[in-house]
N, C-alpha and C positions, 0 to 999 in steps of 0.2 A: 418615451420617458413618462413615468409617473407622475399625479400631479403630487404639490406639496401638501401635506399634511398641516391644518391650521388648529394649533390645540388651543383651544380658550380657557383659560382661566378664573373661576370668578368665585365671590364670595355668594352661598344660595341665596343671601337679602337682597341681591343685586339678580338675580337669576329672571326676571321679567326685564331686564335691560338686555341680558342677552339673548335673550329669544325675539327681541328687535332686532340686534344685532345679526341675529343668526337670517332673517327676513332679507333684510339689506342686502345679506352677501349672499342671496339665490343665485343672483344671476351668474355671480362668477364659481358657482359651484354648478349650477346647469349644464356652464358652457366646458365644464372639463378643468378648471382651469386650478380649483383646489379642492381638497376633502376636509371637511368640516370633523373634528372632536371634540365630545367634551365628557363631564363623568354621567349622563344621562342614558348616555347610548349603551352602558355596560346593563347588558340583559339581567333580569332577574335570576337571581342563584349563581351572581359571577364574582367573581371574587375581586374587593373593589381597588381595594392595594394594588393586585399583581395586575388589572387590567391599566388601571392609573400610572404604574410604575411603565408597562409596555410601551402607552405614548409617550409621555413624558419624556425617553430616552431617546426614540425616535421621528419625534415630529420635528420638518422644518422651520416653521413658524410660529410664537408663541404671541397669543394677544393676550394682555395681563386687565381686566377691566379693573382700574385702579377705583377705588371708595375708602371711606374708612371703615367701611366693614370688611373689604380684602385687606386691609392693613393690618387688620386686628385679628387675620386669620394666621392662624399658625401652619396650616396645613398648607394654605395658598403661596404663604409666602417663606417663610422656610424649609418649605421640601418643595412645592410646586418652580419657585421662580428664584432658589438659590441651586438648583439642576440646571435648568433652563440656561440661568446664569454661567454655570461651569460650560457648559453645550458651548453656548454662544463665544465662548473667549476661543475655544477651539477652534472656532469656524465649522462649527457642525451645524447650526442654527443662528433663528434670527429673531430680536426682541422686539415688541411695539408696545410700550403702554396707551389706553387708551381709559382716558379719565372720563368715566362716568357720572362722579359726583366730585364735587370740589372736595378737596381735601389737601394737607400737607404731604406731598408725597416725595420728599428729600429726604431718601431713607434708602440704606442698603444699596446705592448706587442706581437705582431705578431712574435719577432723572437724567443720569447718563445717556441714557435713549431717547433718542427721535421718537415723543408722544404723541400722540394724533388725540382731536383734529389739532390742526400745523396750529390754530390762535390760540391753544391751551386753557378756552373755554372747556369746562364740563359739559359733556350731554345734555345734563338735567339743567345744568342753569337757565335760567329763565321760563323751565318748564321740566319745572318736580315732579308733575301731578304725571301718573297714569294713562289718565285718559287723554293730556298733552302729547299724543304719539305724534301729530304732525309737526306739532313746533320741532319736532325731533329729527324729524328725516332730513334737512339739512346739513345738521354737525354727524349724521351717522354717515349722509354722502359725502362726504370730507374726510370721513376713513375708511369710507371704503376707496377711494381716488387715491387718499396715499398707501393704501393696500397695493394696487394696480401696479403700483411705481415698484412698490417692494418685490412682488411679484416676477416684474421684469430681471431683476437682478438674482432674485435666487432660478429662476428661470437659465439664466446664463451659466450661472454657479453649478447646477442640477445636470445640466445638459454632458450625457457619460461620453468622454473622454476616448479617443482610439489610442490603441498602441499604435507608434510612431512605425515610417515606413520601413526606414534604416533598420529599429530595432527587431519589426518581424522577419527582414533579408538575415541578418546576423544571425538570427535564433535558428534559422534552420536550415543554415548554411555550415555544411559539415566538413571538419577534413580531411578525419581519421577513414573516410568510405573515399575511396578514389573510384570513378566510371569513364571507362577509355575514351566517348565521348560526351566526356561534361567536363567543361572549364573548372567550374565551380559546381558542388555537387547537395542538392535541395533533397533531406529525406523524408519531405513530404510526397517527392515520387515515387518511392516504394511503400507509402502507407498503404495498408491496406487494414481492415476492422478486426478489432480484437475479440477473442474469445476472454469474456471478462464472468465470470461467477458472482454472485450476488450473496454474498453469505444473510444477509435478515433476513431477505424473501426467500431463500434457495432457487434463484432464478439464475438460468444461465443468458447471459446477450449475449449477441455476435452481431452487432453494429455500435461503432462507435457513436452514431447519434441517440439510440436505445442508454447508453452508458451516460454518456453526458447530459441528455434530461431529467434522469436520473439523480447525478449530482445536483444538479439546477436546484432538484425540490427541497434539496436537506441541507442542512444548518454544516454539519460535519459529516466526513469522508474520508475513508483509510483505502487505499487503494495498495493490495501487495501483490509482488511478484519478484521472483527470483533474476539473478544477473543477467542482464541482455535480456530480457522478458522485453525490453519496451516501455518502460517507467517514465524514462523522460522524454520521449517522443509523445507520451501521453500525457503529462505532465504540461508538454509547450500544446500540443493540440485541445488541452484542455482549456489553460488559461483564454489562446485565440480564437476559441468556440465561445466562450463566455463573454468575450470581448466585443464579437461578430453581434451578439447579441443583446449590446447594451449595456452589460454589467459587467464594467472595469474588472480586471482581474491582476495581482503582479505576481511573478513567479519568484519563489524563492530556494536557494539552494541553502538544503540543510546543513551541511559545512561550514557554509559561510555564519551563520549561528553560534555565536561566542559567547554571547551574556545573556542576561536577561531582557534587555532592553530591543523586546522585539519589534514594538513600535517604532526605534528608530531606523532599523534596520528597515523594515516594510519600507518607511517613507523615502528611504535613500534609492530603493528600488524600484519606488513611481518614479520618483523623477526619471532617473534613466532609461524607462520602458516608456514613460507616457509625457514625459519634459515639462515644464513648469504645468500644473494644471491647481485651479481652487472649488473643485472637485471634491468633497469630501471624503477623507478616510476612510471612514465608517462604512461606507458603502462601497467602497474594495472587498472582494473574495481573495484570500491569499491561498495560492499553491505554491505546495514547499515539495521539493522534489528530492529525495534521498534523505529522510527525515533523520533515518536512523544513522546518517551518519557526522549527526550533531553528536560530540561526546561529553554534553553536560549529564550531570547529575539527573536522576529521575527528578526530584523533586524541584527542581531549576526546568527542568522540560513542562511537567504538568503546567508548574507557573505561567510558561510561553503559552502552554493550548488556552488556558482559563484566559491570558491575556488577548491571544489571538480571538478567543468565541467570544470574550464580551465586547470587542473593538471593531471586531468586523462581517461584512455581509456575512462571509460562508469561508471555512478555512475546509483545503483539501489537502491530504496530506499525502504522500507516495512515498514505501517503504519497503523493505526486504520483508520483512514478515509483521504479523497484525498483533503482534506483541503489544506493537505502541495502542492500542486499541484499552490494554488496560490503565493506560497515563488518564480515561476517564471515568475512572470510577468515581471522583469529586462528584458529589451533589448538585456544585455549580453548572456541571456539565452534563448534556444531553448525552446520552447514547450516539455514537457513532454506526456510519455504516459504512459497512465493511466488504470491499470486492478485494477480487483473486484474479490474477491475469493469470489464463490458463496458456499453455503452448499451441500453437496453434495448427487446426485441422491443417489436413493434406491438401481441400482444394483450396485456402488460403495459403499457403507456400506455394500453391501451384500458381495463384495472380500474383505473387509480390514476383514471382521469375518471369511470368506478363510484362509487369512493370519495369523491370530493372530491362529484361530482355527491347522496348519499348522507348528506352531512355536515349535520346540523340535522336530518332527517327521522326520525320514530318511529320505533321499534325493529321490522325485518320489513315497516316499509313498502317498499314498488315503487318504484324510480326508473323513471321515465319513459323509454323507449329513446330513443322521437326527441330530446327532448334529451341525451344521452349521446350517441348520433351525431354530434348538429349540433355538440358542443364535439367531440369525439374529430376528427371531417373538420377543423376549424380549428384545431387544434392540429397535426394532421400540415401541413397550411399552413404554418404557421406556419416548424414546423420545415425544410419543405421551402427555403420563402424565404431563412431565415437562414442554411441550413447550420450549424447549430448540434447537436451528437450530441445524443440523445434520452434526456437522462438524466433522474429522477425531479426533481430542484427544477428544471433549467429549464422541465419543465412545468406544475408546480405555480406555478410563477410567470407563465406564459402563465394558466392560468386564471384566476388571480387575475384577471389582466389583463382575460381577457376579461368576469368577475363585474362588473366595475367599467365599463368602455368601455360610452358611449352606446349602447343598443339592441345589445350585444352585440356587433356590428361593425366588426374590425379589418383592417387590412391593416399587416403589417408587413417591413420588409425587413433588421432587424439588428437584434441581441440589444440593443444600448446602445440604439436607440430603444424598447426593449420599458422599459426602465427609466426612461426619457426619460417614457413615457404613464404607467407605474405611478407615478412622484412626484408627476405632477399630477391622476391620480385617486385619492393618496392623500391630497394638499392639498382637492380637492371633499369627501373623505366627512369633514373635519373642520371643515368649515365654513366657511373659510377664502374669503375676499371674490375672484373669478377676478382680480379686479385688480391684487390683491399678491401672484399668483403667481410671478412674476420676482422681484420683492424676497424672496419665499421662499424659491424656488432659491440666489437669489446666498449667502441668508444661511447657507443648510446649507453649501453649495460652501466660503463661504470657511472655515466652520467645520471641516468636513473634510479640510481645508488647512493648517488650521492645526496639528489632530489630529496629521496627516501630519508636520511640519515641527517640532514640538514631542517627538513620542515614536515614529512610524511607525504609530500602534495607530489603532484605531476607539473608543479611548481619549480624552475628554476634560477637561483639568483643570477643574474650574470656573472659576480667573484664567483660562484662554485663553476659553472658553467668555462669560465678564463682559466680557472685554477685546474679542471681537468687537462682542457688545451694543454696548456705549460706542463701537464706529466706525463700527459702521450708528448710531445715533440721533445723534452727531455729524455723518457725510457723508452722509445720506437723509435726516436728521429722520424716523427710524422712530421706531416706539412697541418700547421695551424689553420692555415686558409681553407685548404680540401676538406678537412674535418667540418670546420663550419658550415660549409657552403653545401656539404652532405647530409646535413643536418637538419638543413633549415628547408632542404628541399624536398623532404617528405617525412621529417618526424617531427621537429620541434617547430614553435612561430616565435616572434620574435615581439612584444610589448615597448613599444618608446617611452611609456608615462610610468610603466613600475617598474620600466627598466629590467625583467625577466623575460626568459624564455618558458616556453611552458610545450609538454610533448601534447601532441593531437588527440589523440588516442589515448583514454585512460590504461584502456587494459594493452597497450601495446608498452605503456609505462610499467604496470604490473608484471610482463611479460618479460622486458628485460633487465628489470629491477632483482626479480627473482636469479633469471640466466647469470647476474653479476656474483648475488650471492652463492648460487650452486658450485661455479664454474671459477670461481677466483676466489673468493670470499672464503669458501672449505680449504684452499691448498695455503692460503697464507697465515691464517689464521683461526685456526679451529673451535678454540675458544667462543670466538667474537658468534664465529656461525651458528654454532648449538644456541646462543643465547639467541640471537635471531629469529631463526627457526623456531625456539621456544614461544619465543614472544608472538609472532604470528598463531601458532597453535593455541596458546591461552583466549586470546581473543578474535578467534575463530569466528564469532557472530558478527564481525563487519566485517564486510564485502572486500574491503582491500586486505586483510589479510588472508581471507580466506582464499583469495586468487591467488595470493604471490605463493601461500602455502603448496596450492595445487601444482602452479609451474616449476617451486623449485622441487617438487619430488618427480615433475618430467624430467631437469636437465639434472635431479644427482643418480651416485651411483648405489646408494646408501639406504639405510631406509630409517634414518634420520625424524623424516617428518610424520611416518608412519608410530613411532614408538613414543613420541611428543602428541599427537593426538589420543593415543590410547592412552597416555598418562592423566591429558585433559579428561576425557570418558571414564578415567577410574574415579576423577574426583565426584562427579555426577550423580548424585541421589546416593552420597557416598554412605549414608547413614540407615538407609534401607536395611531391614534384616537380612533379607532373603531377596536375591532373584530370578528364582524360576516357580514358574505359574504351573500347577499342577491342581489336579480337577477337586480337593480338597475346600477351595475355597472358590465354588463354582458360582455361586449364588454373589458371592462378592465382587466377583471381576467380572462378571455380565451383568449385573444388574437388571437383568431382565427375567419377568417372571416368567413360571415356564407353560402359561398359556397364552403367550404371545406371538402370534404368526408374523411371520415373513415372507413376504411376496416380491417373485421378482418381478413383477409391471401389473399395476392397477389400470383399470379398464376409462380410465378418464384420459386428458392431452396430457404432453409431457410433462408441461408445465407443473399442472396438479400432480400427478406422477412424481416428482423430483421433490414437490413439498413433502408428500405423505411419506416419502422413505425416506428423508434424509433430515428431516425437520426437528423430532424429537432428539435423535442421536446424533448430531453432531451440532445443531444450532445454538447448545446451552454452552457449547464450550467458548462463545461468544458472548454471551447475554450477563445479566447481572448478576450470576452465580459465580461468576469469576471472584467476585468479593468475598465469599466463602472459600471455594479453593483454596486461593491465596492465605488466608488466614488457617485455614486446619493445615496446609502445606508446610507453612514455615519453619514449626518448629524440626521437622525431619530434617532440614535441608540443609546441606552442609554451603555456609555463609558464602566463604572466600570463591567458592565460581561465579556466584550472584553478578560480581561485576569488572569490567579491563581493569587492566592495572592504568590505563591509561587515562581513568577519571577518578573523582574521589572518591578514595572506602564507602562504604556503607555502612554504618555500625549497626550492629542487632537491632538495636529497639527503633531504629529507623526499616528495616528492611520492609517493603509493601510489596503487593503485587507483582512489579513489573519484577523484582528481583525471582521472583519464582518463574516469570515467564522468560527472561533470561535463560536460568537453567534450562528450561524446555525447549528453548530456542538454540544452545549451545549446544544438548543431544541432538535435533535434527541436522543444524549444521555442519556439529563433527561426522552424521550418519554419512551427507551431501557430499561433504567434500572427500571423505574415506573412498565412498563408493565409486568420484570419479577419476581417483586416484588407482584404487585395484581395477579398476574398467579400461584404465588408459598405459597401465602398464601392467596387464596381463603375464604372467608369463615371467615377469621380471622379479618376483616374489619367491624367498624361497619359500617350501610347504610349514615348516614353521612357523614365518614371519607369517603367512598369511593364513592359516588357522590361527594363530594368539590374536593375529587384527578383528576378524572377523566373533568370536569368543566373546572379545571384552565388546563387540559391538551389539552382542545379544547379550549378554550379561548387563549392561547399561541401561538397554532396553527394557529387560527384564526387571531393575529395579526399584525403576519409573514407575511401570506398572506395579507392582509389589507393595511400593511405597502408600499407593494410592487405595490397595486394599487394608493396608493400614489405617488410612483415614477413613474409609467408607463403615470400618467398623468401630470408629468414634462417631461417627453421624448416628450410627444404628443405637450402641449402647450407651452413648453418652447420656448426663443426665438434661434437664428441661430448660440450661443455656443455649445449649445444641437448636434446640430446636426455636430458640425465640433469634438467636442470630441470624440463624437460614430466612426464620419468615423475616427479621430485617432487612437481609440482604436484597432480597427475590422478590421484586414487586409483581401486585395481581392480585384478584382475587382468590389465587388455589388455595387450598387449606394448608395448615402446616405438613401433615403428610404426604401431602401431593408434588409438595417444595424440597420434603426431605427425600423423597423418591429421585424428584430430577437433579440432587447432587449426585447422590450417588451415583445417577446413571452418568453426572457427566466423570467422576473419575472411575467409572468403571469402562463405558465405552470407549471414551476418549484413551483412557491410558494403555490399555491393552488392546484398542487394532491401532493406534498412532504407531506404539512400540512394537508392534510386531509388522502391521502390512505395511505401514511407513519404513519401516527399514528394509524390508523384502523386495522396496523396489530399491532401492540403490545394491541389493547384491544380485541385482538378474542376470547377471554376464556369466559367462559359462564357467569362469575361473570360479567364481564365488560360489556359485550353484556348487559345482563336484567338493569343495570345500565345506559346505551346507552335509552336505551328503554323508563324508565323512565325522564331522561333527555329529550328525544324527548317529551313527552308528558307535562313537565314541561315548557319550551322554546319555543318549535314548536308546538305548538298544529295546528290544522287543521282549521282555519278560516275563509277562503276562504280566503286568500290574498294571491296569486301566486306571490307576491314582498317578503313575508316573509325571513325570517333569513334560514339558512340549514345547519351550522355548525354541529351538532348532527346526523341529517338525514343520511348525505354524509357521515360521518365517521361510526355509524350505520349501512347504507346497504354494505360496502367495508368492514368493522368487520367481517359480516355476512358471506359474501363471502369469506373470506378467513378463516374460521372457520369451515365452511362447505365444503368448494370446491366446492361449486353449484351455482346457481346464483337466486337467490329468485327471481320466476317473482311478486311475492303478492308487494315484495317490489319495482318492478321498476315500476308496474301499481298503487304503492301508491302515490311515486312520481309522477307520469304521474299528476295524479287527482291533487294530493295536489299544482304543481308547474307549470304542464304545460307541453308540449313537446319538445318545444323549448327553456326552461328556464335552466340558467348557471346549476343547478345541474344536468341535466340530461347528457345535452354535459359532464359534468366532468364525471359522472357514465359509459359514454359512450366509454371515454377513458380509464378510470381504466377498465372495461371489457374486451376492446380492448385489451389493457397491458396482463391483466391475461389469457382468455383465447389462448394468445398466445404461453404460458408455460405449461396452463393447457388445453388440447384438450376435447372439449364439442363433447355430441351427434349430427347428424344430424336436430334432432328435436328442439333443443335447439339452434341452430344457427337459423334455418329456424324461430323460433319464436320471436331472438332477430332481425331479418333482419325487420318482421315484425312490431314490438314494437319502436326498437329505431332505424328504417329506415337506421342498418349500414349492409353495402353490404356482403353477405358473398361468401369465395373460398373457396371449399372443400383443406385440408392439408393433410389430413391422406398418402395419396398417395406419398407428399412430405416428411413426417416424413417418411413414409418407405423408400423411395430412398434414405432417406440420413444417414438412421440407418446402421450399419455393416452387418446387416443380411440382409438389403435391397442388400447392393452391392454386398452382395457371392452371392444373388439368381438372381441375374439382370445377373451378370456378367456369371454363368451359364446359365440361359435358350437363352441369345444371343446367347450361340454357339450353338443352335439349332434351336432358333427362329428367321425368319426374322426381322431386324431390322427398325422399321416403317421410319426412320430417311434417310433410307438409299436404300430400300428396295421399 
């Protein structure tokens, strides 16, 4: 624990009083016990406001050296010790006047407080004089004694708090994962360390304790990753890392977030994580876990951060995408930092199947390799078939899967039929007669429907809940009791005190929330379903729609949810001229001049390596140029996608920021979920539905990018507003055109490889590829005209490549011919290259041909990927103690 912080307050005609004062209280400053403040210690050239305002907000103890010359200080007493005063009614601080000179000090509530010394002698009395310093040190050791006492009590007050034992059993006590031997199933035994991206530094970690010191050090934290990435497993190991450590942490769920009164919400959440404590507030870190799936108002959200930054230690926030990153372009707030939970390597899949393999078996026993292998090879299967990213719970859900599946043996070809076999091997292991597994399903579906239609939640009231009952045993002549008792034994629990049931499993609610809709929902009522399905499709940037979206276009027969996302996609940068990129305006959608080299691996460690490539071009799309974008963006943007129908409009002259990254966030999302739609029902498409899908998903793309060479050439010609905006916006010393450079680069880099290698990888499946293909030969054909369109091409050969993991030379010598060498698509092919094979390490041969072909310089890596693997450094660090050290040597 820290000590407490002792801010003195004093009038400067009194200031040789408290440099006695300050004498006195050595020793309890020696012994550790407190830190001494006062406005002295603010260094030369500091700024004396913001240093003064800093303690002030933060110190535990305030001593007021009461005189009539602090009385008559305005400074001292109405801004020093009417703060002080707000602190202290909070309970965040503690008051002691301590009267130096006699005087009347029954004023502003001051005599309220316990003044030292305890007789309400003045210091000075009976010894005015200066040079009186001994008559003194009596009444100063009489406050410094009732200091001690105070001491003792903010000491107890200070002392950080554990989370309760109950509440960390609960938090990580799961239901929706069943393990054939675990009663109760803890998913901190499948933890294993994230692959987390560092977007300020361009740093990649892969340990969770690298990640979470990390936070530790900053104020604010955006942490994004996509569905089943692992959010809230990181989210609860964060808060109980920070806890582990002495700084109180409460977890909050962004859902749960109704108003603005976030403060009261935080407080209702200590108690119940950490039980009565007088612990201050202020020194809670709050993490909120599913941020974005608060549906207030942007400017009701920002209000929460600015409340949350100025109330507590450190706020962290976990969310689908780093949108929310722009809720701080307020002044009042710091810059956020921003990680990406990537999917994770192959030999972390291979330890969480360690783990899981590992789970029920004594302590130091041996798992078995051949089995670890035989599930690890069917799991990358798995994943391979689905196309689904490799994150920690969809694999933990595959094994379940395959714990359960007849002799072990699956073949699967879509994440929704993985959920499909999981329901009904979890109907087998509770006993349940295979005969009324339909009546099973329908009766969860309609439940989960109902769920839906009644509050949006996995939420169920008991009447809705009764009220199904009574229309299955009315229209099936079901057994009321069976249904429940099927119910309760491996999907829904049951709440005494709200009196709800609520399913395990979010997405297994999602999952048959959707099945209700597809599957009954279209035959009764057609109506109602379109509207449905619309409505999920409009508000495709939360997570629960965009799941139920995905499941109900597994179980229809229709392509219903296909021709309602393309509709969303039309509305999308609906006001763009033009959306195909053709080498005309080459200079504008690269932004990059054209003596600018590209390297695929600089000769330094990866680390540096990762800064120098990726730092200038994509780190702006982060930084405080977002405040330009947004503002040159808006006028183009066609308003009404800006935001759900499900929160309030936005009128124009309100529209900021976050409404532009909505839109960009509703393009990626419609790309995500399209892509795992055409991926998981392959086949099921006819050739027109799935050219027009795939069309209006480059044309979308397309206009994004287009849109933003529109603005790139108001930054250029605009007149000398243009350019005093950007330098407002863009703090730093660069000059104006060094500011007006790195806009442009960010919407020209940012919007034309987002909109093109961004969407290439959601069509890498084979269907989409030969669709690609087609397309190209419909649009681009081969003319000779090296000005032509490349929409198709670009997206086409970066599919390719990341479908294969190879880099087709047939296709970069097509381009060559068909566009040029020096034509925008090949610079762009050059940088998506650049990008991948920095992840994914090429042969020699294969470098040496691209150095040739598209004239980018190559550094052998391999060298540095060993030096900087773990096996690299046990062998390094070994053979130096044998081998001369060239370094040194």
């Amino acid at each position: 624990m820290t000590s407490p912080t002792v801010f003195i307050s004093y009038s400067h005609a009194d200031e040789w009083l408290k440099n006695e004062l300050i004498d006195h209280l050595s020793a309890l400053k020696r012994n550790g016990f407190i830190n001494i403040w006062h406005d002295r210690l603010i260094p030369p050239g500091g700024m004396l406001n913001e240093a003064i305002d800093g303690k002030v907000n933060t110190a535990e103890i305030f001593l007021f050296l009461v005189s009539p010359s602090f009385l008559s200080s305005d400074y001292c007493f109405h801004k020093e010790y009417e703060i002080a005063r707000a602190r202290q009614q909070l309970g965040d601080a503690e008051i002691v006047p301590v009267v130096v000179r006699d005087c009347d000090w029954d004023v502003g509530g001051l005599k309220d407080y316990n003044g030292l010394p305890r007789d309400g002698k003045a210091i000075t009395r009976n010894a005015g004089s200066r040079s009186e310093s001994q008559e003194r040190d009596g009444p100063w050791l009489s406050v410094v004694e009732g200091l001690k006492v105070l001491l003792e009590n903010v000491k107890k007050k200070l002392e950080p708090p554990s989370l309760t034992d109950a509440y960390i059993k609960k938090l990580f006590t799961i239901e929706f994962i069943r393990h054939p031997l675990a009663a109760e199933f803890d998913e901190r035994l499948v933890f294993v360390d994230p692959d987390i991206y560092h977007e300020n530094e361009k740093e990649q970690m892969t340990s969770f304790e690298q990640f979470a010191q990390t936070v530790i050090s900053n104020q604010i934290n955006i942490i994004t990753g996509g569905d089943r990435s692992g959010k809230s497993l990181l989210a609860k190991k964060t808060q109980t890392y920070l806890d582990s450590s002495q700084q109180p942490a409460v977890l909050v769920k962004g859902r749960s977030i109704k108003n603005a009164d976030i403060a009261k919400l935080v407080e209702s959440c200590i108690a119940a994580q950490y039980g009565a404590v007088s612990f201050p507030s202020k020194r809670f870190s709050v993490v909120i876990d599913d941020f974005d799936e608060c549906t207030l108002p942007d400017r009701i959200k920002e209000s929460i951060i600015i409340k949350l930054s100025n109330g507590f230690q450190r706020v962290i926030l976990y969310s689908f995408t780093s949108a929310t990153s722009v809720l701080f372009t307020s002044d009042e707030l710091p810059d956020p930092q921003v990680f990406n939970i990537n999917q994770l390597a192959n030999d972390k899949i291979y330890n969480l199947v360690v783990k899981w393999k590992g789970i029920g078996s004594p302590q130091g026993a041996l798992i078995d390799d051949r089995e670890v292998l035989s599930a690890y090879e069917k799991l990358q299967l798995i994943f391979d078939q689905s196309e689904i990213e490799k994150s920690a719970y969809s694999a933990v859900t595959f094994l379940e899967l395959m714990e359960t599946a007849a002799g072990g043996d699956i073949a699967i070809s879509s994440f929704a039929s993985c959920y499909d076999t999981l329901v009904t091997n979890r109907l087998q292991r509770a006993g349940i007669d295979w005969q009324t597994f339909d009546e099973a399903k329908n009766f969860l579906s309609h439940v989960a429907y109902r769920s839906f239609f009644h509050n949006e939640s996995k939420s169920v009231p008991s009447e809705v809940f009764d009220d199904v009952l009574a229309t299955f045993e009315k229209k099936y002549l079901s057994s009321k009791a069976s249904l429940k008792k099927m119910a309760l034994a491996s999907f829904l629990t049951y709440d005494d005190e709200s009196l709800e049931y609520e399913f395990r499993e979010e997405y297994l609610w999602f999952f048959l929330c959707a099945r209700y809709v597809a599957r009954e929902l279209a035959k009764e009522n057609a109506g109602e379903y379109s509207r449905f399905v619309s409505r999920c499709t409009k508000n495709i940037f939360h997570k629960k729609y965009a799941n139920i979206a995905i499941f109900i276009a597994y179980f229809s027969s229709d392509d219903l949810v296909l021709s309602c996302l393309v509709d969303t996609l039309k509305g999308l940068f609906s006001k763009a001229e033009s959306w195909e990129l053709t080498d005309e305006v080459r200079e504008l959608m690269l932004g990059i001049v054209s003596d600018e080299k590209i390297i695929i691996y600089l000769p330094e460690n990866i680390d540096k390596n990762r800064l120098e490539i990726l730092k200038e071009k994509i780190n702006d799309i982060i930084g405080d140029a977002m405040k330009v974008v947004a503002q040159y963006t808006l006028p183009f943007l066609n308003s009404n996608i800006a935001d759900s129908e499900l929160v309030e409009e936005i009128s124009n002259p309100e529209i900021d920021a976050d409404s532009y990254m909505r839109s960009v966030n509703a393009l990626l999302r419609t790309h995500s979920v399209l892509g795992q739609i055409l991926a998981t029902r392959a086949g099921t498409f006819s050739a027109d539905v799935l050219l027009n899908c795939i069309t209006n998903m480059v044309q979308a793309s397309g206009r994004y990018a287009a849109l933003n060479h529109a603005i790139a050439t108001i930054l250029i010609h605009d007149d000398e507003s243009t350019a005093r905006d950007v330098d407002a916006a863009i703090v730093g010393d660069h000059s104006v055109e060094d500011k007006l450079r790195k806009v442009r680069r960010i919407f020209a880099f940012w919007s034309v490889y987002l909109s093109q290698a961004g969407l290439a990888r959601y069509l890498s499946n084979s269907h989409a590829i030969r669709a690609l293909e087609k397309l190209v030969d419909d649009y681009e054909p081969d003319t000779g005209d090296t000005k032509g369109p490349f929409n198709f091409t670009s997206v086409l050969v970066i599919a390719r490549l990341y479908s294969t993991g190879k880099i087709s030379r047939s296709d970069i010598e097509t381009c060559i011919k068909k566009y040029g060498e020096n034509s925008a698509i090949l610079h762009l092919l050059r940088v998506a290259i650049h990008i991948y094979t920095y992840y994914m390490p090429l042969e020699i041969e294969e470098k040496q041909w691209l150095s040739a072909k598209l004239g980018i310089p190559v550094r052998r890596i391999e060298a540095q990927r060993f030096r900087a693997s773990e096996l690299g450094k046990v062998i390094i660090k070994s053979t130096r103690a044998v081998l001369p050290d060239p370094k040194k040597d």
